[in-house]
N, CA, C and O of each residue as an XYZ file, in Angstrom:
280
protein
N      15.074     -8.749     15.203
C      14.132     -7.698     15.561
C      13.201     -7.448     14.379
O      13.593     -7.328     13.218
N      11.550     -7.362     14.905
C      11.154     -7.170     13.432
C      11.179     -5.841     13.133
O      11.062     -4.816     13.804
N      11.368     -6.096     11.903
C      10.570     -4.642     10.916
C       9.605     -3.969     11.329
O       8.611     -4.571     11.734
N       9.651     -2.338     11.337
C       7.861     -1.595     11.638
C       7.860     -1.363     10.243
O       8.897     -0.996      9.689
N       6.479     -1.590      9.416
C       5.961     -0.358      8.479
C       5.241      0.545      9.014
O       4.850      0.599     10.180
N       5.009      1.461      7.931
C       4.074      2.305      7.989
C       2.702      1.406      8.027
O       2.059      1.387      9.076
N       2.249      0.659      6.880
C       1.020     -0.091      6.422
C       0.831     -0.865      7.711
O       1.701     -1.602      8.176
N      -0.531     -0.625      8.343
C      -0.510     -1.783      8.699
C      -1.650     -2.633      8.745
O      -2.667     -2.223      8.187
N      -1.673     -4.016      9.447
C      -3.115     -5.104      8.827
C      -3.833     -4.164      7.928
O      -3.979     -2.944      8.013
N      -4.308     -5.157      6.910
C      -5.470     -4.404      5.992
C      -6.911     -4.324      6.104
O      -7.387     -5.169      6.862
N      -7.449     -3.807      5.744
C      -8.918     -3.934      6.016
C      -9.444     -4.205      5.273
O      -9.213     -3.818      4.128
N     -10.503     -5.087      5.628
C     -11.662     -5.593      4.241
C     -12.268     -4.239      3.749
O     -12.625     -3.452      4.625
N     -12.414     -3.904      2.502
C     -13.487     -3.003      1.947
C     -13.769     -3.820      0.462
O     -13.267     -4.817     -0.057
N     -14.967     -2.745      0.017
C     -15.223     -2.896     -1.290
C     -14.373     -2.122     -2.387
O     -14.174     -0.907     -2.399
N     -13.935     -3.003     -3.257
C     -13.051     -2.372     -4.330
C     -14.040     -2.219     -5.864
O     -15.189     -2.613     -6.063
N     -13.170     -1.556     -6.722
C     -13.350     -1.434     -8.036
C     -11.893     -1.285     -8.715
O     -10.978     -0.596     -8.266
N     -11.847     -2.364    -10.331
C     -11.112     -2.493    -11.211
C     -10.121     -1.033    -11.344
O     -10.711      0.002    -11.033
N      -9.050     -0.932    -11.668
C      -8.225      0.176    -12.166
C      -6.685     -0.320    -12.623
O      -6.043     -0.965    -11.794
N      -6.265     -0.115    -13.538
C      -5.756     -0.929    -14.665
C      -4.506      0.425    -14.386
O      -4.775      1.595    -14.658
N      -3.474      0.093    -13.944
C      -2.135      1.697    -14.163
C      -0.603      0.584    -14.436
O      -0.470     -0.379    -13.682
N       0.080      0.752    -15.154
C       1.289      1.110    -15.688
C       2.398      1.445    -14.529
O       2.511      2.442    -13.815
N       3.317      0.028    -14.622
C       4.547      0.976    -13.370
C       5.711      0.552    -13.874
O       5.912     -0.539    -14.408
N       6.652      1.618    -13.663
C       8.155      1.009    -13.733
C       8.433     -0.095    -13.204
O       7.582     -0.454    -12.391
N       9.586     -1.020    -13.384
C       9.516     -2.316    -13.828
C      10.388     -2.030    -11.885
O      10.633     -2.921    -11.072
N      10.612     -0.667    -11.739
C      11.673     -1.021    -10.308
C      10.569     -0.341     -9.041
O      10.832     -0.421     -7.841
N       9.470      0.240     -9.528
C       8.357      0.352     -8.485
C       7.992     -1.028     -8.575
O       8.494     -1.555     -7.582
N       7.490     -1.738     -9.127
C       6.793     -2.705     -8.731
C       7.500     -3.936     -8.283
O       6.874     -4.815     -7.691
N       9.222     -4.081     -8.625
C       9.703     -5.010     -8.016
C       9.992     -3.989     -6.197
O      10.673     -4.476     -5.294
N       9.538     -3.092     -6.127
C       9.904     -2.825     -4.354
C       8.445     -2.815     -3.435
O       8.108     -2.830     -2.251
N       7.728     -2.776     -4.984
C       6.304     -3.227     -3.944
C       6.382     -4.390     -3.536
O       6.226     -4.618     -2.336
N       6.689     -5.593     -4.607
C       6.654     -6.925     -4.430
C       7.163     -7.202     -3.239
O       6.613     -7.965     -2.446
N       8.706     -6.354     -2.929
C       9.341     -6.612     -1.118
C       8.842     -6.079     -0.589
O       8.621     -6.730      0.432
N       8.411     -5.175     -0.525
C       7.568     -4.491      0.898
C       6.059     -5.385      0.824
O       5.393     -5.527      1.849
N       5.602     -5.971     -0.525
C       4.311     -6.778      0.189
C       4.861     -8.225      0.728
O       4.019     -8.871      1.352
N       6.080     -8.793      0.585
C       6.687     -9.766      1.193
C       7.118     -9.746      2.361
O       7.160    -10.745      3.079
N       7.662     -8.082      2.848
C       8.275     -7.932      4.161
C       6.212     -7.809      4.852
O       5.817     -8.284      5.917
N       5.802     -7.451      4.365
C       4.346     -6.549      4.843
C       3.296     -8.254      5.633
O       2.703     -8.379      6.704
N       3.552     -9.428      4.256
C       2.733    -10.726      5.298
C       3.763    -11.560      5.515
O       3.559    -12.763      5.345
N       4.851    -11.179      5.861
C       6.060    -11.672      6.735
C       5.643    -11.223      7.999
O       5.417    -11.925      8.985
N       5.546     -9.856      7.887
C       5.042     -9.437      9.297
C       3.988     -9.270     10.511
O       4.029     -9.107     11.731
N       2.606     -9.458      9.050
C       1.615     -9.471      9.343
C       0.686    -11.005      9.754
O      -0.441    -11.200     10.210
N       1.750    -11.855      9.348
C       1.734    -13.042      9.271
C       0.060    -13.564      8.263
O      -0.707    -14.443      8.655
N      -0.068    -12.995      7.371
C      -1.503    -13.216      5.984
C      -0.384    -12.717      4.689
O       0.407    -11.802      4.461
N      -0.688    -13.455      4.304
C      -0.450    -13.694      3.004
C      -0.797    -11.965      2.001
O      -1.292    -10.993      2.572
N      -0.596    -11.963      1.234
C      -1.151    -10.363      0.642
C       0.244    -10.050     -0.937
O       1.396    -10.475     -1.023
N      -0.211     -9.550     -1.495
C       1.066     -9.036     -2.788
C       0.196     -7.779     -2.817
O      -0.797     -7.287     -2.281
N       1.476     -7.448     -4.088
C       1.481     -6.234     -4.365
C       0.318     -5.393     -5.058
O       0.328     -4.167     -5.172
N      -0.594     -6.171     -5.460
C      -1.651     -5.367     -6.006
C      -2.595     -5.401     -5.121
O      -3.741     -5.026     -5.372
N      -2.146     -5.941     -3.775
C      -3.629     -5.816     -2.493
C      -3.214     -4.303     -2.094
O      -3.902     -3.294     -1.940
N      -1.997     -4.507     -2.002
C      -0.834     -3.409     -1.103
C      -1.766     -2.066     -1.890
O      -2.673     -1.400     -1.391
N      -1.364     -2.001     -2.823
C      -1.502     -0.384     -3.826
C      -2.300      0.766     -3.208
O      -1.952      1.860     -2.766
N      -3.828     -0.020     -3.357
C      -4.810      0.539     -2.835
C      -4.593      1.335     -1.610
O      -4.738      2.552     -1.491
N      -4.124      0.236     -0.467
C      -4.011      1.348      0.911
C      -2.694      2.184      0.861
O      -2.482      3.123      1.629
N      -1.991      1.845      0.076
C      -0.198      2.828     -0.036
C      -0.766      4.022     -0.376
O      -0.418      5.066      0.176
N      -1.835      3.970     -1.462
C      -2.651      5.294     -1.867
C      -3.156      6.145     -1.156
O      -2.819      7.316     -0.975
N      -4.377      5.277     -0.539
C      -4.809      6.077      0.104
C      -4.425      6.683      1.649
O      -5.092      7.530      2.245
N      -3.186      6.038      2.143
C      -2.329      6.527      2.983
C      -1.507      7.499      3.193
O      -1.157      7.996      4.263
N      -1.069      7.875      1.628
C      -0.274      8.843      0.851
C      -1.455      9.958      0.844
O      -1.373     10.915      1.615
N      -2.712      9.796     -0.167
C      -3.684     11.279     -0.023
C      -4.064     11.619      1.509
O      -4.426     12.703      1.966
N      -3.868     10.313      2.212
C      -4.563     11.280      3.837
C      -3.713     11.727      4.668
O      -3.928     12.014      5.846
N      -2.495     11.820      3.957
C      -1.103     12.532      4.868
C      -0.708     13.244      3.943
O       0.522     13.284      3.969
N      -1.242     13.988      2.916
C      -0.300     14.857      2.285
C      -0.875     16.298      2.511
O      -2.060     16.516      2.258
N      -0.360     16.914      2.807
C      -1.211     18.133      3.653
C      -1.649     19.302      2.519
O      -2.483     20.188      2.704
N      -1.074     19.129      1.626
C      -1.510     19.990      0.432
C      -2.658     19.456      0.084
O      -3.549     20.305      0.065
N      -3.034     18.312     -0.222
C      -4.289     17.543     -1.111
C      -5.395     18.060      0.116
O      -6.374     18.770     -0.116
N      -4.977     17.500      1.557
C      -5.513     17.735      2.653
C      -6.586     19.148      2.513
O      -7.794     19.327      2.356
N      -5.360     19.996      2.673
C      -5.532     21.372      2.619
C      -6.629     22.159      1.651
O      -7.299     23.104      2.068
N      -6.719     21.618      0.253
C      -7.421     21.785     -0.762
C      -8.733     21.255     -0.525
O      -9.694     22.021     -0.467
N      -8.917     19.508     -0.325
C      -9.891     18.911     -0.249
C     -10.224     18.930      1.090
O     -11.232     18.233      0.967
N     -10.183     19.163      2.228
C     -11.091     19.029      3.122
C     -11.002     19.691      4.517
O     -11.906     19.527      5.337
């Protein structure tokens, strides 16, 4: 049975550079969730494609940031 994520297919946009620092055990569970993520999605993708939308998935469901900003 497959896996659901949360994430799902990605979307093309325009990016910009940003350089952050992670514990050595965040980034080995990104690495599986971007392995389970084009396992599922069947495209290819790692963990530094992943980041970007985990982010901004996280600020558009957090109802406090929500609440403040918009």
């Amino acid at each position: 049975m497959p896996t659901k994520l949360r994430l799902g297919a990605l979307p093309k946009q325009e990016t910009v550079k940003m350089t952050v620092s992670l514990p050595a055990a965040l980034k080995a569970d990104l690495e599986r969730y971007a392995a389970m993520h084009s396992q599922l999605h069947g495209e290819e993708v790692d963990a530094a494609a992943l980041a970007p939308h985990m982010l901004a998935w996280f600020l558009k469901n957090d109802r406090g940031f929500r609440r403040r900003n918009g």
